[in-house]
N, C-alpha and C positions, 0 to 999 in steps of 0.2 A: 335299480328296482324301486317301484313307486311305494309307498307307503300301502298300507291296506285302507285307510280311511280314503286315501286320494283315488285310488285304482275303485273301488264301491262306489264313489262320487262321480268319477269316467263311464264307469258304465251302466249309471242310473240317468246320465246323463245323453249318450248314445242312444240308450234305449228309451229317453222322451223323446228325444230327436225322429228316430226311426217311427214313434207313433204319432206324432206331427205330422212327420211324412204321408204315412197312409192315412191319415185324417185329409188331407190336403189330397190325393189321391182321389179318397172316395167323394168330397166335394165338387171334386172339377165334373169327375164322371155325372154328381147329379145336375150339376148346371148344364153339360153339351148334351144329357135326356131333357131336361126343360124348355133348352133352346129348340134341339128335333123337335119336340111335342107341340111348341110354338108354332113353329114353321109348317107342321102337319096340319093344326088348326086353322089358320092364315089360308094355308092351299084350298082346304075343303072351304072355306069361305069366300074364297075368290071363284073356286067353281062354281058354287050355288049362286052369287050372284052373275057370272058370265050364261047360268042355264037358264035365268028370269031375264029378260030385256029389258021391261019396265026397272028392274035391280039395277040394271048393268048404267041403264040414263044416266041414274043417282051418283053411281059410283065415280 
């Protein structure tokens, strides 16, 4: 059996872990919305210039 001071230190330590994790969780999810959001912008960009001719020259 662990001590009490060691078994408190486990599971102070478990439980940064676990909230590192869901930090790193909710991180990723806002990079792969920033990336969609990108690639949304980009698209409507590529359309408005494929809908202008004179745009599309340039492009």
């Amino acid at each position: 059996m662990q001590p009490p001071a060691a078994a408190a230190a486990l599971l102070k330590a478990q439980n940064q872990r676990e909230i590192f994790t869901q930090h790193e969780i909710k991180l990723e999810l806002l990079w792969s919305a920033f990336s969609m959001a990108k690639l949304q912008v980009r698209q409507k960009i590529a359309n408005e210039i494929a809908g202008h001719e004179g745009l599309a020259l340039v492009a």
